[in-house]
N, C-alpha and C positions, 0 to 999 in steps of 0.2 A: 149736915149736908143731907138733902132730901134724895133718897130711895127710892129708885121706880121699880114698883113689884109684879110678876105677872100671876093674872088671876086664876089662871086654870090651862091646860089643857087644852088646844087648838086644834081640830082637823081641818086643814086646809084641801077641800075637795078640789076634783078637775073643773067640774062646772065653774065654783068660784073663781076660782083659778085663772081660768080662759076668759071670763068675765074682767078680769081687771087686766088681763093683756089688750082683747080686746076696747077696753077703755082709755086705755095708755096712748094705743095706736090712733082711735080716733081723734084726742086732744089734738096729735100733731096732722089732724085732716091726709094721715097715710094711706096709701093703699097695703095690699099682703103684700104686691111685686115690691113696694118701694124699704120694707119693713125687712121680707128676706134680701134684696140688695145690700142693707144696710147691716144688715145682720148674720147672714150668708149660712141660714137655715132654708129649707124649702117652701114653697109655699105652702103644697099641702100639708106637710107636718107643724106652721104655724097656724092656718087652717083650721086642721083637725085640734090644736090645742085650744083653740080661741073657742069652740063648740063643744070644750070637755071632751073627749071623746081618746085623747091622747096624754100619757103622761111621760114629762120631759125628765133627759138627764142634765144633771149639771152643767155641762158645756154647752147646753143649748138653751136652758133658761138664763143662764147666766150673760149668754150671747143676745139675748131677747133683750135682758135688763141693758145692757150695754147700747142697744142698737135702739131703745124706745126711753134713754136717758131715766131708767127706773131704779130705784134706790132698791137694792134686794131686801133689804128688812120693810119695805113697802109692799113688795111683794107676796113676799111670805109673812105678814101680820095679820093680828086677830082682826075680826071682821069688827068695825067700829071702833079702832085703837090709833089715835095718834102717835104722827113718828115724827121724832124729834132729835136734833142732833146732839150727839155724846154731852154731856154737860157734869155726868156725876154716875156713882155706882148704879148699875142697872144688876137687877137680881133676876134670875128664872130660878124658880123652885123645881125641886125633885118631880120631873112628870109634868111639868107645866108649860113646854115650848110648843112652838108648832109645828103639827105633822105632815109633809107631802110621800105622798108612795113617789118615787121615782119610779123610772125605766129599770135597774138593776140595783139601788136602795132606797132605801124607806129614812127618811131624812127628820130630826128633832131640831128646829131651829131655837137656837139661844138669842137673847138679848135681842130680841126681835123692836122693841119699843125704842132702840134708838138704831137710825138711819144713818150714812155714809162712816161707816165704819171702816177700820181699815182691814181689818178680820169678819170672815162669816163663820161663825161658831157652830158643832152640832153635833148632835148623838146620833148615827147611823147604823141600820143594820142591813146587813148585804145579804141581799136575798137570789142575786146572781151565783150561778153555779158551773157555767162555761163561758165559753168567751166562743161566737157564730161567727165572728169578723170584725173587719176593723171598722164599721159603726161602734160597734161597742167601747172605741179605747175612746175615753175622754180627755181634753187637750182645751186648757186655758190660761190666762194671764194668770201669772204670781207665782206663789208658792203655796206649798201641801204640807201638811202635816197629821197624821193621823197614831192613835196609842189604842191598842186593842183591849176594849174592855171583858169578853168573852168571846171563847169560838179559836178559831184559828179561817185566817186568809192567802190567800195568794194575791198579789199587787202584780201585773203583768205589765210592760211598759212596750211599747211600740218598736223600741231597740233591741227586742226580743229577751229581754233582760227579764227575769221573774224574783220576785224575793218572796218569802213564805215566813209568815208572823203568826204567832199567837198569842195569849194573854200576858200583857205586859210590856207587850214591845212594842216597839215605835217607829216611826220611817217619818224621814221629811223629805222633798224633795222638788225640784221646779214643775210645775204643772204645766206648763208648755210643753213637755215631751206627754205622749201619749199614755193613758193607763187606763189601768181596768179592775176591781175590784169582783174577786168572787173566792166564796165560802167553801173550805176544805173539812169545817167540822161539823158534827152529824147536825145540830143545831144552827141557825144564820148566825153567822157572827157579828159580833156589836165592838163598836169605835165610838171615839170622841174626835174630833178634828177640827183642822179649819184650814180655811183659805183665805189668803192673803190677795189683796189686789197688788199690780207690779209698784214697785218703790222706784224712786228717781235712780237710782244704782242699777235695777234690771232695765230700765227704758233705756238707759243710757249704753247697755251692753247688747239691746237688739239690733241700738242704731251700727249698733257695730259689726254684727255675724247674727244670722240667724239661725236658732238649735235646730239643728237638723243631724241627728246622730246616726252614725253607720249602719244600715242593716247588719244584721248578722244571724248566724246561724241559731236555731232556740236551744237557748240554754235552759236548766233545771234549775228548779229554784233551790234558793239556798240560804 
């Protein structure tokens, strides 16, 4: 069985970046209004990313990808690398995926050479260090899971719920509810994760109740 192997080391800049949003959008002859409709980011902050000039969190590229039918390993692929669907072992070498700076981490995409995946794979380091407001809690379809490779974190969750991780632990949990990662040890801390798109079992449980969990008073993490 034939091995797809990645050759090196990718920075995925904003200009490039905003260059194949920008490209996305115009296949389907959209406008910004009809792209943030669709995708229920603003204009100007699509705007500003499509010009480089802005770099996105998860919820909101992922809302992009969603909203201009973009394969995220399309997305996030080396410049000139065919994406093609899962068919056989895909390998990323030690150091060799591709890098985006997010809004509050700094993102290593895995097995970027095959598209519609059901998992987005990645070594991240969380360079956030507070939480300003609730722009910052990120909130998307599926499921989470992240194992802390160095550092120690706090995961914050919109239900005022906080949990506090260090190296070796792990947390999984629905990413429809709100969260927020940032860095409690002297150095950013480093994860492995992914994300899950929703399974026919969580669709099936939206049609039902929508998570919307109680406020409550802010607890300490624990």
């Amino acid at each position: 069985m034939r091995q797809r192997v990645s050759a090196g080391m990718h920075n995925l800049d904003r200009v490039t970046f905003g260059k194949r949003l920008r490209a996305a959008r115009k296949t389907f002859g959209w406008t910004l209004i009809q792209v943030a409709e669709l995708s229920g980011i603003s204009i100007t902050t699509i705007s500003r990313a499509e010009r480089g000039e802005l770099a996105l969190s998860y919820e909101k590229f992922s809302a992009l990808a969603r909203a201009l039918q973009m394969d995220l390993a399309a997305m996030f692929s080396e410049a000139g690398a065919t994406i093609t669907r899962l068919e056989g072992p895909v390998v990323t070498r030690g150091g060799k995926g591709v890098v985006y700076r997010g809004e509050a981490l700094s993102y290593e995409f895995l097995g970027t050479q095959a598209g519609y995946k059901q998992m987005i794979p990645a070594i991240s380091t969380v360079h956030a260090r507070r939480i300003n407001g609730p722009e910052d809690y990120a909130s998307h379809p599926g499921e989470e899971f992240a194992y802390i490779l160095s550092g120690k974190v706090e995961v914050h969750f919109e239900d005022n719920h906080c949990v506090e991780l260090g190296k070796g632990d792990a947390l999984y949990f629905d990413s429809r509810l709100g969260h927020a990662y940032i860095s409690t040890s002297r150095a950013p801390a480093r994860m492995i994760g992914a994300c899950t798109s929703e399974s026919s079992l969580m669709l099936h449980a939206r049609e039902r109740e929508t998570l919307k969990p109680p406020r409550r008073p802010g607890l300490a993490c624990r």
